[in-house]
N, C-alpha and C positions, 0 to 999 in steps of 0.2 A: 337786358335783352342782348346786348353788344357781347357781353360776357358768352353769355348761351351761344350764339354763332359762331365765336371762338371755339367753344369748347367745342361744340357736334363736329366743329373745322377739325381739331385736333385728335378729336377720337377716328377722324375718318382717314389719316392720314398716319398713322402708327402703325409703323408694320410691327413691332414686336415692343418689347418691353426694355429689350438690350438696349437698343438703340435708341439714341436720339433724335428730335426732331427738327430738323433743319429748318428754315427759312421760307425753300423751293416746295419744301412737302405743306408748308400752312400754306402758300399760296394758290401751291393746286389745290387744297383741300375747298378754298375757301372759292377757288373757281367753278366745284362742282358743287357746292351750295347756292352759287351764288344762280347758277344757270338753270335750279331747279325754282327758281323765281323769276322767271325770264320766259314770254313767250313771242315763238317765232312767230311769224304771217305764213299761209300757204303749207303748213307741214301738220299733215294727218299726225295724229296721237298715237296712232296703229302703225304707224310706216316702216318700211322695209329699208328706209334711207337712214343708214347711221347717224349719227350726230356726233358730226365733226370739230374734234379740238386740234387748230394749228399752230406749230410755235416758227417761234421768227430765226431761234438759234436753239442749237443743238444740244446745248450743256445739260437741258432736263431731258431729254426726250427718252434717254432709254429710262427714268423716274419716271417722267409722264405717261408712260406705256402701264410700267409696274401696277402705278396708282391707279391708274383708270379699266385696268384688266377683267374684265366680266361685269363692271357697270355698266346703270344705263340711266340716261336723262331723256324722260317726257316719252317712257318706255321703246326708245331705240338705243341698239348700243354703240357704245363711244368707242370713235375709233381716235387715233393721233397722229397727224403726220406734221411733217416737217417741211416748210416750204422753202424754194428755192430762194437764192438771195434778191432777187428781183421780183418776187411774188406777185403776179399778176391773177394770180388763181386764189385770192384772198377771197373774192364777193361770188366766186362760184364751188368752193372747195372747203368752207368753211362758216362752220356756226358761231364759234368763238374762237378770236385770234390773239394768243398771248403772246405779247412782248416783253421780252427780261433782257437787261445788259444792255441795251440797246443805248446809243447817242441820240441826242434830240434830234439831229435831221433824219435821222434812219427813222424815227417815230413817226416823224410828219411826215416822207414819204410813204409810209404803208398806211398812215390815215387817209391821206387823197387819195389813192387807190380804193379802202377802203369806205370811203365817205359815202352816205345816203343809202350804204347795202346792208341789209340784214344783219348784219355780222358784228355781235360783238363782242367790241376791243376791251382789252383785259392789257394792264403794264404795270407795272412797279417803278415806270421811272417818273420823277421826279416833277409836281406837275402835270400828271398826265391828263387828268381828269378838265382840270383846268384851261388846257390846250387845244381840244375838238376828243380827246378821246374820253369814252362811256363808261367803265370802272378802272378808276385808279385806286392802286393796293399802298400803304405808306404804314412805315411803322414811326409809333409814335412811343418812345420807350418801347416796352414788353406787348404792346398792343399794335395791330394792325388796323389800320382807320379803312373805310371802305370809302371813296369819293365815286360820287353818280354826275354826272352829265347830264340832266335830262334836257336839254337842247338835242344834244348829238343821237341819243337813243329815242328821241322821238321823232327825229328827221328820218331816222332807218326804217321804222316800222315796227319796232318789237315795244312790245310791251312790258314792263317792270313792277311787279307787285307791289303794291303799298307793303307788304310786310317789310321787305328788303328796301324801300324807300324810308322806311321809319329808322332804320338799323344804320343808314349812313348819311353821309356827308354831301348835302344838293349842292351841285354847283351849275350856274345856267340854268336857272329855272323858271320859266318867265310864269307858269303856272299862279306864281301866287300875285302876280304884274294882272290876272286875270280873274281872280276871285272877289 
């Protein structure tokens, strides 16, 4: 099944044949898998309000544009911007906030900001998941591990499919402290 979510990752994220496929392009791919298992609180099915992908730095963003151009999650379309370095407009400017490159204190500042809001965090660094933040991305060899938080995503309010819960890696999970 992990295989299978790679792969749909990877077909979505090929822009041609020539080319290879980077790192940054599984990532996003697997971000926009991962968000169509994900539901927000409060946002009509039907809405007029995009759905919002932010990054914390700029190195993807003309990629994240590319890749995300004419999709759409939970039939709104994605838009991507890029937030300032002090990003206070995380919990109202944003569905999901990806962090790439980032240091660990840059991390844990945009977590407290973004702590108990809707919003979720997506990172590749190291740790992440484990830290207060809701999916961390880690490659493990040739494979990318999906790490879930369910502490931190359930404190925000969104909800996360068992399907995508079966596919990865709980970390924080008092759920089964309660079964």
């Amino acid at each position: 099944m992990r295989t299978l979510l790679l792969t749909l990752a990877c077909g979505l994220c090929v822009p041609s044949f020539a080319e290879t496929v980077s790192d940054e392009d599984v990532k996003l791919a697997l971000i926009y898998k991962i968000s169509r298992f994900v539901t927000w609180p409060q946002v009509p099915e039907q809405s007029d309000v995009p759905f919002r992908l932010c990054l914390a730095e700029n190195t993807i963003f003309d990629l994240a544009q590319d890749r995300f151009a004419g999709r759409r999650i939970h039939n709104r379309d994605i838009e991507v911007h890029l937030l300032a370095d002090n990003a206070p407009g995380i919990t109202e400017q944003c569905d999901v906030f990806y962090m790439t490159r980032l240091n660990n204190e840059r991390v844990t500042q945009y977590l407290e900001i973004a702590g108990g809001a809707p919003v979720l965090t997506v990172s590749d660094a190291p740790g992440f998941a484990e830290t207060g933040g809701m999916i961390g991305l880690s490659r493990q060899g040739k494979k990318v591990v999906i790490n879930i938080n369910v502490a931190a995503y359930e404190s925000s309010g969104l909800i996360v499919s068992s399907q995508l819960l079966e596919l990865a890696v709980l970390v924080n999970d008092n759920r089964k402290a309660q079964r």
